[in-house]
C-alpha positions, 0 to 999 in steps of 0.5 A: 895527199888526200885519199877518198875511201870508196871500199865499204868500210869505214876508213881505220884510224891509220888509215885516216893518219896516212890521208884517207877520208871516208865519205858521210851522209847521202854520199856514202850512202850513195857509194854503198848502193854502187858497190853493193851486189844483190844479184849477179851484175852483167857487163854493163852493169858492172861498168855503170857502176864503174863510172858512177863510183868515178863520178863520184870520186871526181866530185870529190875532188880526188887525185887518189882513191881507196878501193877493194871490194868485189873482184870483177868491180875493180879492173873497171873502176881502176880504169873509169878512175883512170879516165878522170886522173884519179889514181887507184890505190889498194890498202895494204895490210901486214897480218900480226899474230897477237897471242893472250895467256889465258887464266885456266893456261891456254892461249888465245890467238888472234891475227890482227891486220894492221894498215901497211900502206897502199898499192897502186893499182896497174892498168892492162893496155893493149901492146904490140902484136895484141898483147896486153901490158901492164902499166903501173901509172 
């Protein structure tokens, strides 16, 4: 399944080998410009945001996209994603210790995080007696 990258970063290369493709050119420059935040957004601005990062998923031609960024960004576009029949999915990353002998005998360590997997996002809908279930699709 192909997997369109809509996070700011560059796609890592198990990344790439699990199935995501990174966007090139005006689209990602486009995609750059809706995930970025110079001020804080209202609650219209995050859902035009939202939809225009599903517009341009559906472009694509995406059943499934990578997202993470910004906390409040992500419960909409999991939802607008949703309304187009593009599954959300979360990268996930295993944190492993790498540790180097130093020459003068000290050690030097530094976590590297190394792609794991993905984790689909869950959709809260309203239940019985006004509470919200989640619904992982």
């Amino acid at each position: 399944m192909k997997i369109l990258n809509l996070t700011q970063h560059i796609a890592t290369p198990d990344q790439i080998e699990a199935g995501v493709v990174d966007l090139v050119g005006e689209e990602r420059e486009a995609l750059l410009r809706l995930l970025t935040f110079e001020t804080p957004p209202d609650f219209m601005e995050i859902w035009r945001r939202a939809d225009g990062l599903a517009d341009l998923a559906k472009s694509k031609e995406a059943e499934a996209v990578m997202i993470g960024g910004a906390p409040y960004l992500m419960g909409p576009l999991e939802i607008a994603l949703r309304k187009k029949d593009i599954i959300p999915l979360y990268a996930f990353s295993v944190r492993r210790t790498v540790e180097e002998a130093l020459p003068d005998g000290s050690v030097k360590k530094m976590a590297v995080f190394q792609h794991g997997g993905f984790v689909t996002g869950a959709v809260l809908e309203k239940g019985d007696g006004g509470l919200l279930n989640v619904v992982f699709m």
